[in-house]
KEKE-737289 format. One line per 4 residues: number of its first residue (from 0); their letters; for each residue x, y, z of N, C-alpha, C, O, CB. Coordinates in nm, 3 decimals, always signed. Glycine has a CB too. Example, Ala and Ser with C-alpha at 12.3 -4.5 7.8 and 13.67 -1.06 7.14 Angstrom:
2
0	AS	+1.319 -0.569 +0.780 +1.230 -0.450 +0.780 +1.320 -0.330 +0.780 +1.424 -0.332 +0.846 +1.131 -0.447 +0.905  +1.285 -0.225 +0.708 +1.367 -0.106 +0.714 +1.290 +0.003 +0.787 +1.341 +0.114 +0.804 +1.408 -0.060 +0.572
***
This chain:
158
0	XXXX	-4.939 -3.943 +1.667 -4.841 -3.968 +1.771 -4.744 -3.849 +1.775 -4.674 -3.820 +1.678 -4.766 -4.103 +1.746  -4.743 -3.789 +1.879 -4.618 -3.667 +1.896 -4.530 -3.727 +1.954 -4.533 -3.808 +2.047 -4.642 -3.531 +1.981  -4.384 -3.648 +1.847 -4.248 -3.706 +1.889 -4.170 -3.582 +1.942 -4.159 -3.471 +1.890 -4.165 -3.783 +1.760  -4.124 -3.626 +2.047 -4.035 -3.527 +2.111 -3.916 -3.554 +2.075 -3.872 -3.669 +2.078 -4.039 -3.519 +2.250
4	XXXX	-3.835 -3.434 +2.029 -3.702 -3.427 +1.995 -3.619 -3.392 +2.138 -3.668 -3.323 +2.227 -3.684 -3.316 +1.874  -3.530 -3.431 +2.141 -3.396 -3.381 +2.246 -3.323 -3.248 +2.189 -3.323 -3.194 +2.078 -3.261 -3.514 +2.252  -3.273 -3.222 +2.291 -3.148 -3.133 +2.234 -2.995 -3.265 +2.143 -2.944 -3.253 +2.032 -3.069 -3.026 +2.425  -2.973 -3.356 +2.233 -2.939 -3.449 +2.139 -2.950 -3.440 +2.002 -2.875 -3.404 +1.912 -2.994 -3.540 +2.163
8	XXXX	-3.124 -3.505 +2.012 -3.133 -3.504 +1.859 -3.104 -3.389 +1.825 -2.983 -3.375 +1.809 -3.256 -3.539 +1.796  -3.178 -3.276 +1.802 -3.058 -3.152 +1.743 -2.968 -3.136 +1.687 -2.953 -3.106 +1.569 -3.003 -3.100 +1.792  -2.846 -3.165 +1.825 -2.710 -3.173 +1.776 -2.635 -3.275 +1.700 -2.529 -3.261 +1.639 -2.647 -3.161 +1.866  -2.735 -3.419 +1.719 -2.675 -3.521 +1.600 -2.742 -3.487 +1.453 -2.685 -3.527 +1.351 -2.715 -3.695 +1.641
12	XXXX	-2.840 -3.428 +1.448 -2.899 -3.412 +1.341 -2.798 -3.342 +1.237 -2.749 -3.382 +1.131 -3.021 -3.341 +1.370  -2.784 -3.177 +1.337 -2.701 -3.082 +1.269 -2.544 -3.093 +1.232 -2.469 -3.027 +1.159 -2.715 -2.978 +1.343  -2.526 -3.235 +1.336 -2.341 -3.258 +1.344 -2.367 -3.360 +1.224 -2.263 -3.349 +1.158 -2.244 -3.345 +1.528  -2.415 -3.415 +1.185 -2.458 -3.540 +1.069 -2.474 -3.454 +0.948 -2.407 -3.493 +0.853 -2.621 -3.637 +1.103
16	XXXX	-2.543 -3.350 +0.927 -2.610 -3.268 +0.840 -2.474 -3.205 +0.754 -2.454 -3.222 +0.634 -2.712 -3.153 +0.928  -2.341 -3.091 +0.899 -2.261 -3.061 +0.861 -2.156 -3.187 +0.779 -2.087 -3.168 +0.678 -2.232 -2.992 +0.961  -2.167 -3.295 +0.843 -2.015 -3.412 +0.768 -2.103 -3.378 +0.680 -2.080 -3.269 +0.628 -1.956 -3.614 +0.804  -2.182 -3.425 +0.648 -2.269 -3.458 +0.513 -2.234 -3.388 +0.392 -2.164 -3.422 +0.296 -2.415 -3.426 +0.530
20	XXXX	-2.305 -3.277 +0.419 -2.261 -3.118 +0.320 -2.074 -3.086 +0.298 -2.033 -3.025 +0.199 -2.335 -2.944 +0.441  -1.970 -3.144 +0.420 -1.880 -3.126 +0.349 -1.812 -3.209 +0.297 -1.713 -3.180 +0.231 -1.826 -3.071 +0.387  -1.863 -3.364 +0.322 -1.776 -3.421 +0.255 -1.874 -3.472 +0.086 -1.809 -3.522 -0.005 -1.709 -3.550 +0.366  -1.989 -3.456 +0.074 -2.043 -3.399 -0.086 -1.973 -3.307 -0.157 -1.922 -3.322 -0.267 -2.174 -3.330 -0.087
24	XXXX	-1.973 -3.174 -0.063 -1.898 -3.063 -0.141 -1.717 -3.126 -0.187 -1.659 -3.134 -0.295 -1.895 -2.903 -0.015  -1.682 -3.155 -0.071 -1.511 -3.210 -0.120 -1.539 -3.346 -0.283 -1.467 -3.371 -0.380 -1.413 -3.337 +0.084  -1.663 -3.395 -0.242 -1.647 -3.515 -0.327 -1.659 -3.449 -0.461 -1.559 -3.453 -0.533 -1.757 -3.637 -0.300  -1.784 -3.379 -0.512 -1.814 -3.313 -0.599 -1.741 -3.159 -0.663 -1.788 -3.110 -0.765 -1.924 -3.311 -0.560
28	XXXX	-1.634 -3.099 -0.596 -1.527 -3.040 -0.609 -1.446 -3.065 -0.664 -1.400 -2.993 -0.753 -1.488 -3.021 -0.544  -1.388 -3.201 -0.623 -1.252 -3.246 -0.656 -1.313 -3.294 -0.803 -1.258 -3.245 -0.902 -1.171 -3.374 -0.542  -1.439 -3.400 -0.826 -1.447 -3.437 -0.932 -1.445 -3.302 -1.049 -1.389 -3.324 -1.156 -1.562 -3.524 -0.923  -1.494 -3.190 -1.029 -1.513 -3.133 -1.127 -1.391 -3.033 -1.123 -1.394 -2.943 -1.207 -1.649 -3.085 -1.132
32	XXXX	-1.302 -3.036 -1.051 -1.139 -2.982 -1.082 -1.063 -3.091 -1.181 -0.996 -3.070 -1.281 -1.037 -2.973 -0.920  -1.098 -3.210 -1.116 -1.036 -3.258 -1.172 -1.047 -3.268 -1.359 -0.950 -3.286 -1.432 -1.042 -3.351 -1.095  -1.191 -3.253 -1.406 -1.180 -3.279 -1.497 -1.210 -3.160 -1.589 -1.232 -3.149 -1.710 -1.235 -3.379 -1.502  -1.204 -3.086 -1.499 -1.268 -2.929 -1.568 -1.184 -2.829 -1.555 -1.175 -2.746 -1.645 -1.401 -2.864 -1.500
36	XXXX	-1.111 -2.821 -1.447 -1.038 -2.737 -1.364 -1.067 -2.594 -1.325 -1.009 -2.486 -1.313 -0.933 -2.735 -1.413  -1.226 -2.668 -1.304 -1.281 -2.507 -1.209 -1.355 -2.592 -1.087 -1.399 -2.706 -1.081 -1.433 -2.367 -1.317  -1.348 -2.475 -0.987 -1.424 -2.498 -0.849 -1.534 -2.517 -0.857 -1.585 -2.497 -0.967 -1.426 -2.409 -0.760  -1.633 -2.574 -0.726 -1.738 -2.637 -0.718 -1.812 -2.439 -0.718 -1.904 -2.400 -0.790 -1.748 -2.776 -0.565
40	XXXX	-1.743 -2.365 -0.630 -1.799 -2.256 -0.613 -1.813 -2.146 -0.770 -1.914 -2.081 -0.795 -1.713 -2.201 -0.492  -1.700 -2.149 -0.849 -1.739 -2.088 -0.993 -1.853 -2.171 -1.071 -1.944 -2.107 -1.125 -1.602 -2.086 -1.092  -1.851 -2.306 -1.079 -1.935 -2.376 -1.102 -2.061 -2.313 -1.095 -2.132 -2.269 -1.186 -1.919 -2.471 -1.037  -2.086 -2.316 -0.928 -2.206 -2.236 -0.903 -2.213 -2.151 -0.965 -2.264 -2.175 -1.074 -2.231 -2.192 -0.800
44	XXXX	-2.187 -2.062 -0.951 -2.194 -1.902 -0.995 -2.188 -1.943 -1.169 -2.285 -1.883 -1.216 -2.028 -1.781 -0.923  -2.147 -1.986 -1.233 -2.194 -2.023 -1.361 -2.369 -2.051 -1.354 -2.466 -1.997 -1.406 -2.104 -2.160 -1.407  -2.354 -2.128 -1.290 -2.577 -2.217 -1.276 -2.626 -2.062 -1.263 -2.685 -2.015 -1.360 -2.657 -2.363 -1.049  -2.604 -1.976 -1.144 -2.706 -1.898 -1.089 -2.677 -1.777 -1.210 -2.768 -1.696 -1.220 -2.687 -1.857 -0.908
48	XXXX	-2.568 -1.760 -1.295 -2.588 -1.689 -1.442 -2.685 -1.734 -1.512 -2.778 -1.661 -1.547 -2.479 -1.699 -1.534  -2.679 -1.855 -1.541 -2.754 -1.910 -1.666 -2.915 -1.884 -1.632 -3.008 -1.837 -1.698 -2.718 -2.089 -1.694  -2.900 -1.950 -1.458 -3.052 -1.955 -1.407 -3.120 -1.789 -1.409 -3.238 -1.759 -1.392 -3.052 -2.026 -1.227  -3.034 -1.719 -1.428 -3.078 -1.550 -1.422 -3.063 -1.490 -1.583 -3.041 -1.372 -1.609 -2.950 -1.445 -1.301
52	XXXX	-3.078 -1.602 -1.686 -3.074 -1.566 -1.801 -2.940 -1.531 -1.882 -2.926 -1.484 -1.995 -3.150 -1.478 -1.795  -2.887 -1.554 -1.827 -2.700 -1.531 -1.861 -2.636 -1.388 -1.818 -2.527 -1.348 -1.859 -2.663 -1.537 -2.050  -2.708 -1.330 -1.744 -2.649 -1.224 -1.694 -2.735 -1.172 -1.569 -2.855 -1.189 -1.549 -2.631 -1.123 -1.804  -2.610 -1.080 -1.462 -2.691 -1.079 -1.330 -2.568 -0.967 -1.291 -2.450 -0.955 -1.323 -2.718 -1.251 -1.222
56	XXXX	-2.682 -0.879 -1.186 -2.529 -0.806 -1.110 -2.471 -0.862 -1.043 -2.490 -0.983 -1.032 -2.526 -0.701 -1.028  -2.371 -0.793 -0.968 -2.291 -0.866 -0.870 -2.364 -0.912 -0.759 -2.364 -1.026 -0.711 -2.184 -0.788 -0.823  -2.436 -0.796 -0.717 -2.570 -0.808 -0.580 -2.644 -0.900 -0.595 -2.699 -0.930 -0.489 -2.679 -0.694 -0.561  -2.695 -1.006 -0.739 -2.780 -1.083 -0.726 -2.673 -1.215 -0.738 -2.712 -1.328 -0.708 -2.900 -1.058 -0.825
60	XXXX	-2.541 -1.190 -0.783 -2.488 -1.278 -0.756 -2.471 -1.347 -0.597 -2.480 -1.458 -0.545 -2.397 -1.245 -0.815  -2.447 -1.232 -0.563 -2.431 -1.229 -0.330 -2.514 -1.289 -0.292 -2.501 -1.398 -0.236 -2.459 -1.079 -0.213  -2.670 -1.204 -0.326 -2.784 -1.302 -0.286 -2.825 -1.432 -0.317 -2.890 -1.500 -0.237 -2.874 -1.259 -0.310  -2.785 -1.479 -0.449 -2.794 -1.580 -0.492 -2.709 -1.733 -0.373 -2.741 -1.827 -0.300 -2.737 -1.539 -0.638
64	XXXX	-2.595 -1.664 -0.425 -2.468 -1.765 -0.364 -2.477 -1.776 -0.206 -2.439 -1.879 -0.151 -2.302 -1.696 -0.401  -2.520 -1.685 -0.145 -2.514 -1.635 -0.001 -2.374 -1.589 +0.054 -2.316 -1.640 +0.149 -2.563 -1.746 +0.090  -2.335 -1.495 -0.014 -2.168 -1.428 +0.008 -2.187 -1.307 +0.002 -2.298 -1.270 -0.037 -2.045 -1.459 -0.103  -2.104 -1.225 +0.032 -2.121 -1.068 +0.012 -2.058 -1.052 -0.094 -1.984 -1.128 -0.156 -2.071 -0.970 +0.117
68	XXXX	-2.120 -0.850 -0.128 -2.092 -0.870 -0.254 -1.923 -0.821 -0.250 -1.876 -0.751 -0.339 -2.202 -0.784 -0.357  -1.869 -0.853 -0.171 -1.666 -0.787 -0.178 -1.674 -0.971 -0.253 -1.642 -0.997 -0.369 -1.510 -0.737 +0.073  -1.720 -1.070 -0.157 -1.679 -1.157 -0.235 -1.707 -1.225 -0.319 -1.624 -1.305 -0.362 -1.651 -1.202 -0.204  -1.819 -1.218 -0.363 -1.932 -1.166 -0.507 -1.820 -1.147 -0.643 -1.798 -1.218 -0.742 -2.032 -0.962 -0.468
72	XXXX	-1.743 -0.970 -0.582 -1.698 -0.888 -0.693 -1.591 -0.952 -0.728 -1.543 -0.958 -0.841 -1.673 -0.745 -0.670  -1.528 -1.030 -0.575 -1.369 -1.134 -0.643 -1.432 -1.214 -0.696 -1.384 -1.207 -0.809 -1.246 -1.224 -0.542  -1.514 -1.296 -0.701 -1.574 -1.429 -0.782 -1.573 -1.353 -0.897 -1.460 -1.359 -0.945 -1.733 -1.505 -0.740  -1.635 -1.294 -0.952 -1.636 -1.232 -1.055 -1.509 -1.210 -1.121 -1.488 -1.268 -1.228 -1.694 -1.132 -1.032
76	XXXX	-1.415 -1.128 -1.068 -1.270 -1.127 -1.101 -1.252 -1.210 -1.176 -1.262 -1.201 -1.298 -1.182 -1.142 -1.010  -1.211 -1.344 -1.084 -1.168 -1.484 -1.132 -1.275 -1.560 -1.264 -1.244 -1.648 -1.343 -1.172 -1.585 -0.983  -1.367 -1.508 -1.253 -1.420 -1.566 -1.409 -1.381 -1.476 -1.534 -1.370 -1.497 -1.655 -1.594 -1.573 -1.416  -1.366 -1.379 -1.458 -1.325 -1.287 -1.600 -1.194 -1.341 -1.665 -1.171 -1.370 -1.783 -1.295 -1.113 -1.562
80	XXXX	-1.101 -1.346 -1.536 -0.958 -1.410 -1.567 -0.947 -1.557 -1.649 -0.871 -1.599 -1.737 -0.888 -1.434 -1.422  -1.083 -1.621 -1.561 -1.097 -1.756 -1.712 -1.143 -1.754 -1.845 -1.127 -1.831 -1.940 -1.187 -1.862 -1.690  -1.199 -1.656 -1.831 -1.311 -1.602 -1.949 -1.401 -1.656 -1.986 -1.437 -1.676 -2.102 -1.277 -1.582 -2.061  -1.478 -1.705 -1.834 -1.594 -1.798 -1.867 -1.717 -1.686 -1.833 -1.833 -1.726 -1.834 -1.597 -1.958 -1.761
84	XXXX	-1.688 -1.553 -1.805 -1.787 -1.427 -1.779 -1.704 -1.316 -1.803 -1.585 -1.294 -1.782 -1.853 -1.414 -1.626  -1.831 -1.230 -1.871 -1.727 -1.082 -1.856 -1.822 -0.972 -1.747 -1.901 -1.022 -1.668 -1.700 -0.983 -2.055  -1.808 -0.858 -1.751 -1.892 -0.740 -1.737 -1.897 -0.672 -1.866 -1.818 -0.651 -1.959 -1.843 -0.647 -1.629  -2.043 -0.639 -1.832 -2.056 -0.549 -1.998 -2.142 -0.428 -1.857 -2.157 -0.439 -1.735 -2.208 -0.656 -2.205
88	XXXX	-2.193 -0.285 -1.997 -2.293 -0.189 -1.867 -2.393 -0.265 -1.894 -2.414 -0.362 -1.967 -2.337 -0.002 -1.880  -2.471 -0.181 -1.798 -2.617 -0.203 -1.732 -2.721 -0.123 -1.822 -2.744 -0.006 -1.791 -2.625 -0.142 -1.565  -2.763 -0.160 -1.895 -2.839 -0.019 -1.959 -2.898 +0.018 -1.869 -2.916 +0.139 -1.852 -2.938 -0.020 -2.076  -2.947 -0.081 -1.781 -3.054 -0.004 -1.699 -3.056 +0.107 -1.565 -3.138 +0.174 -1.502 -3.119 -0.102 -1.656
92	XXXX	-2.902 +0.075 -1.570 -2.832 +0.160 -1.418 -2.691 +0.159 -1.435 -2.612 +0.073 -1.398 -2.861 +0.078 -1.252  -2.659 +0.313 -1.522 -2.519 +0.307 -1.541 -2.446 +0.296 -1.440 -2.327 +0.272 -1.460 -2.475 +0.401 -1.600  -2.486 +0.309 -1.321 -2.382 +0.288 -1.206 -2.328 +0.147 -1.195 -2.225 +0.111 -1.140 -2.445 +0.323 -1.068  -2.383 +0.105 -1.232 -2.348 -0.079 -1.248 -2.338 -0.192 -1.322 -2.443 -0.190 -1.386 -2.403 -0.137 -1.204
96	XXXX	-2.291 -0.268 -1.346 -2.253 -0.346 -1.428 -2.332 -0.486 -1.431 -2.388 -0.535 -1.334 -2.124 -0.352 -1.405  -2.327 -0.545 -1.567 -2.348 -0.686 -1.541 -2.300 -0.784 -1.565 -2.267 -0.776 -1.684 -2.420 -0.716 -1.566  -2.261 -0.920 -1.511 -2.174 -1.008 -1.572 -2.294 -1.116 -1.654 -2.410 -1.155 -1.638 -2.064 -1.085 -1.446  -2.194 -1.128 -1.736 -2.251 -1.201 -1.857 -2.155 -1.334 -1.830 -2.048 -1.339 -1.770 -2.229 -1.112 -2.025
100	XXXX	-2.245 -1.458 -1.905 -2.127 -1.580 -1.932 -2.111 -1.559 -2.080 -2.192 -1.496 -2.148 -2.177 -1.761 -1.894  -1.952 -1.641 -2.148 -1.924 -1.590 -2.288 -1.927 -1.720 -2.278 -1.926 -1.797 -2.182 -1.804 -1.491 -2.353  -1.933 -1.739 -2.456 -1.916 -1.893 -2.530 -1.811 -1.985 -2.390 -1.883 -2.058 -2.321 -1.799 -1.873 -2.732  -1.718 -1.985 -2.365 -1.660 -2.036 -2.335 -1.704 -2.099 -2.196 -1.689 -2.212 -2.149 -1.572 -1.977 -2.359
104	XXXX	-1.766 -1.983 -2.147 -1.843 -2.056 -1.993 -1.959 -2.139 -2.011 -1.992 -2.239 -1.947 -1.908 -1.940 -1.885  -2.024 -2.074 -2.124 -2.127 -2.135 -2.139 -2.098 -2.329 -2.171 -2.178 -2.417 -2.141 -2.196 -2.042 -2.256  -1.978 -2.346 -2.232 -1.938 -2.465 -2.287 -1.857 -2.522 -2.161 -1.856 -2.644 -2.143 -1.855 -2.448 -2.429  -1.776 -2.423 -2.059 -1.726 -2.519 -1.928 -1.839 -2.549 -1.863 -1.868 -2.666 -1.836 -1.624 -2.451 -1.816
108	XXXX	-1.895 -2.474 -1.840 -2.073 -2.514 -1.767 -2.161 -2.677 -1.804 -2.203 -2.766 -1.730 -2.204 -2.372 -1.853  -2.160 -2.658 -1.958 -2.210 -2.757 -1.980 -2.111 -2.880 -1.909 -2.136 -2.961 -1.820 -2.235 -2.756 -2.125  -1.998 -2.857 -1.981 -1.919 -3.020 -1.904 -1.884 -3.053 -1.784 -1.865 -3.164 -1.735 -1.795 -3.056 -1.943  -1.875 -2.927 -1.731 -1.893 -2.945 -1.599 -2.012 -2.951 -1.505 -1.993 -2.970 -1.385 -1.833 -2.871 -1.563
112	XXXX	-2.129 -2.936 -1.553 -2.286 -2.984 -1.492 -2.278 -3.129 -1.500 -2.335 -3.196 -1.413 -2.433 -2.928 -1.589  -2.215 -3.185 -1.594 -2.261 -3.323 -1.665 -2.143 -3.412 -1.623 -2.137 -3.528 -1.665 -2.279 -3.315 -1.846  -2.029 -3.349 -1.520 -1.941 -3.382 -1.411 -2.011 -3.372 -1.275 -2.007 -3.471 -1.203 -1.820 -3.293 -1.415  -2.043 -3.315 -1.253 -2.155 -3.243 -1.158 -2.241 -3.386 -1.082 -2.243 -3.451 -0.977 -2.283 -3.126 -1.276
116	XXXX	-2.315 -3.378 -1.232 -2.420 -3.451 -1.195 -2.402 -3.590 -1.202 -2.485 -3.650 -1.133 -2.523 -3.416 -1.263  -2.295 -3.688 -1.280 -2.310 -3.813 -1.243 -2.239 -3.847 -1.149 -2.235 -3.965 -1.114 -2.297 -3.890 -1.327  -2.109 -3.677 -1.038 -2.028 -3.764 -0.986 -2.146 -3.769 -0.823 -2.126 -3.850 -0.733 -1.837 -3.700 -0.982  -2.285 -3.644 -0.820 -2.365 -3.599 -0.726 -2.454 -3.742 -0.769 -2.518 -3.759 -0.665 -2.430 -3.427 -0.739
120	XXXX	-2.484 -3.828 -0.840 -2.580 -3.934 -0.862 -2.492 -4.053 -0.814 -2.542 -4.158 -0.773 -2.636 -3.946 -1.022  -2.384 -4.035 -0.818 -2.295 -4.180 -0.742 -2.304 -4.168 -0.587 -2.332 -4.259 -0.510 -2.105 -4.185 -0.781  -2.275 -4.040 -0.556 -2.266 -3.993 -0.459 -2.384 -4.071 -0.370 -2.367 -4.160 -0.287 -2.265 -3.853 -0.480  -2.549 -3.989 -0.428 -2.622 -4.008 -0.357 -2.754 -4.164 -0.373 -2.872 -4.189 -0.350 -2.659 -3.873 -0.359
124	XXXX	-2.619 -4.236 -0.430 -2.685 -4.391 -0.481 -2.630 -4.481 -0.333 -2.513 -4.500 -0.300 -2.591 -4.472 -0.675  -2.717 -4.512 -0.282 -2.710 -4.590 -0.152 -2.818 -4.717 -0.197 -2.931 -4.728 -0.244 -2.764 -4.486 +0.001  -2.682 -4.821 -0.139 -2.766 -4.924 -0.176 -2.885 -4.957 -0.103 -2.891 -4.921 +0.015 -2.698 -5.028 -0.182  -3.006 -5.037 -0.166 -3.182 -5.021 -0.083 -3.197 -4.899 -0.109 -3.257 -4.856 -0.011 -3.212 -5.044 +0.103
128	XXXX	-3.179 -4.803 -0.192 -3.290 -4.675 -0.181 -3.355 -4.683 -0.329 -3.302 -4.715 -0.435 -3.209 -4.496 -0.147  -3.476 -4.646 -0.303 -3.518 -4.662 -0.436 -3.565 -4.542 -0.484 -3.568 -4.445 -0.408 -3.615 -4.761 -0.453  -3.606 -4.533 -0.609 -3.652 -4.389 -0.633 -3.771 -4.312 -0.580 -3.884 -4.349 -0.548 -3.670 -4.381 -0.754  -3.705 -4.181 -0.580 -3.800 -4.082 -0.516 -3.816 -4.117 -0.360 -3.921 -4.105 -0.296 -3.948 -4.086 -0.593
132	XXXX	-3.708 -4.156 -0.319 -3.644 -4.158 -0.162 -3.619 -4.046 -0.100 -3.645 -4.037 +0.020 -3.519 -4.218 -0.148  -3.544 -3.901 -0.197 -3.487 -3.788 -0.146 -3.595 -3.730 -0.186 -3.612 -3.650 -0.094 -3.352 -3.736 -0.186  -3.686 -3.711 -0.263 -3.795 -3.592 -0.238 -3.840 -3.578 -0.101 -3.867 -3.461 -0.075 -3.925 -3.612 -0.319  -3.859 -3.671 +0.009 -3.924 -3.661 +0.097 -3.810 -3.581 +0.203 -3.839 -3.518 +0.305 -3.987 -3.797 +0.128
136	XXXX	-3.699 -3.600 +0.157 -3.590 -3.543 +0.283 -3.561 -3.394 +0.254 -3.540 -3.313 +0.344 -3.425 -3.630 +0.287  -3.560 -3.352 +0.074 -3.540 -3.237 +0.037 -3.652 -3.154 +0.044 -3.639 -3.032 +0.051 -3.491 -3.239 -0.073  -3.793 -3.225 +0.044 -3.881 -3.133 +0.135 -3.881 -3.091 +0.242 -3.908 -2.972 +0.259 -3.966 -3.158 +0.152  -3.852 -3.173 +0.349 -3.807 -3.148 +0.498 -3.709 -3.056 +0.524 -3.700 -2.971 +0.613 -3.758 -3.263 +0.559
140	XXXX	-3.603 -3.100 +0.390 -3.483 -2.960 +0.441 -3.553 -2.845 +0.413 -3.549 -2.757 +0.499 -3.319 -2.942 +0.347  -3.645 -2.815 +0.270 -3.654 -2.700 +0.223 -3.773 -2.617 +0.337 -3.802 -2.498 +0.345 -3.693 -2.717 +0.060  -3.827 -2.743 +0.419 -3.919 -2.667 +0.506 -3.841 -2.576 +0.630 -3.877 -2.472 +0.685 -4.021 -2.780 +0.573  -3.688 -2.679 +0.653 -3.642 -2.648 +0.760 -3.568 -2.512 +0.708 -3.567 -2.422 +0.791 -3.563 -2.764 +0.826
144	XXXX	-3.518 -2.490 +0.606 -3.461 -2.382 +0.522 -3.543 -2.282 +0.510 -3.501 -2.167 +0.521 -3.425 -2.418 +0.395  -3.707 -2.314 +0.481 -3.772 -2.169 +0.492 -3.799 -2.128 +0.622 -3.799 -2.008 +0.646 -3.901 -2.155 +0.420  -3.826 -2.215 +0.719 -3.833 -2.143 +0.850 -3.728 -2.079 +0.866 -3.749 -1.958 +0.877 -3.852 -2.218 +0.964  -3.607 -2.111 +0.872 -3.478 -2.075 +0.925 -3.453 -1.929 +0.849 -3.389 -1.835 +0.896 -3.356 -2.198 +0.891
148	XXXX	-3.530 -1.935 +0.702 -3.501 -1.774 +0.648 -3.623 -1.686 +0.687 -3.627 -1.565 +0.664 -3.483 -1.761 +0.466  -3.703 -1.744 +0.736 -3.840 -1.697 +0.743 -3.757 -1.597 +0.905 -3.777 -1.476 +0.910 -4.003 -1.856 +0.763  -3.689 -1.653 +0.996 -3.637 -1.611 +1.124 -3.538 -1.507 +1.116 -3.524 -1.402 +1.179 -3.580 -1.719 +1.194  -3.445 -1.584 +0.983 -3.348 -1.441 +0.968 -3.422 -1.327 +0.923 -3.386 -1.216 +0.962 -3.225 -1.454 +0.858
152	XXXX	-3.496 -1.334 +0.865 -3.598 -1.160 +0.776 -3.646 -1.127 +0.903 -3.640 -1.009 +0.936 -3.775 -1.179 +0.627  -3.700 -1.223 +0.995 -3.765 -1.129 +1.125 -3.669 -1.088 +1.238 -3.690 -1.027 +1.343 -3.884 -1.212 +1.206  -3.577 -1.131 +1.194 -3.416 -1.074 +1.278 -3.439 -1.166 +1.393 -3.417 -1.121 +1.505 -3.395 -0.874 +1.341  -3.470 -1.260 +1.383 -3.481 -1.361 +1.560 -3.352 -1.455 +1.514 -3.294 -1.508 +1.608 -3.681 -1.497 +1.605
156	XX	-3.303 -1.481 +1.390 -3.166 -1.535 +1.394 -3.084 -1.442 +1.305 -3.146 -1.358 +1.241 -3.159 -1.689 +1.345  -2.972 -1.448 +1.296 -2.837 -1.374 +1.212 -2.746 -1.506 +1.192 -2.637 -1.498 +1.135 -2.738 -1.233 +1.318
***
């Protein structure tokens, strides 16, 4: 059976999609300020360290996060200032540096993943859903996510 979408649908999809994403992000923010007193966004940038082996340049930080790297290099700043990352060199390209996480990030990370994640499991506990409900939607996004990057590399979106 082929289903035709509207432009409608579209725009309720994507206007539903946006509340969605910000009021998760506000929910899951506040919880982990509150009990951590770091942002949902250092947070990140902690994961995509660890996930890159505990150290990464700034540039894979950008790409990672999807920010440039001016605001990459302030993120960076501000962890240094917590001292949950430093910069050390690059052996591999003295022109550049890499940030590392130190004991200390490594240990806000942990408590704050584990803030993270039961305040993102309350979050996404709706009553009647049963398990393995969101695999089927986070496939759909990730399909709709690779087309959508698949368009930006061929320059048909920015």
């Amino acid at each position: 059976m082929l289903v035709c979408l509207t432009m409608r649908d579209h725009v309720a999809f994507f206007d539903t999609l946006l509340r969605y994403e910000i009021q998760l992000w506000d929910a899951l923010d506040g919880a982990v300020q509150r009990e951590h007193g770091l942002s949902l966004g250092r947070l990140r940038a902690l994961r995509v360290l660890r996930e890159r082996g505990g150290r990464a340049r700034v540039q894979d930080l950008a790409a990672d996060l999807l920010i440039t790297v001016g605001a990459a290099s302030k993120l960076v700043d501000r962890l240094e200032r917590d001292g949950t990352a430093h910069r050390e060199p690059n052996p591999d390209d003295r022109r550049s540096s890499l940030i590392a996480l130190t004991p200390s990030g490594t240990s806000v990370l942990d408590a704050g993943l584990a803030t993270f994640e039961a305040t993102l499991a309350d979050c996404l506990a709706v009553e009647g859903a049963a398990e393995g409900d969101l695999a089927p939607i986070t496939a759909r996004l990730q399909r709709l996510l690779d087309h959508l990057e698949s368009r930006t590399r061929a320059g048909v979106a920015s």
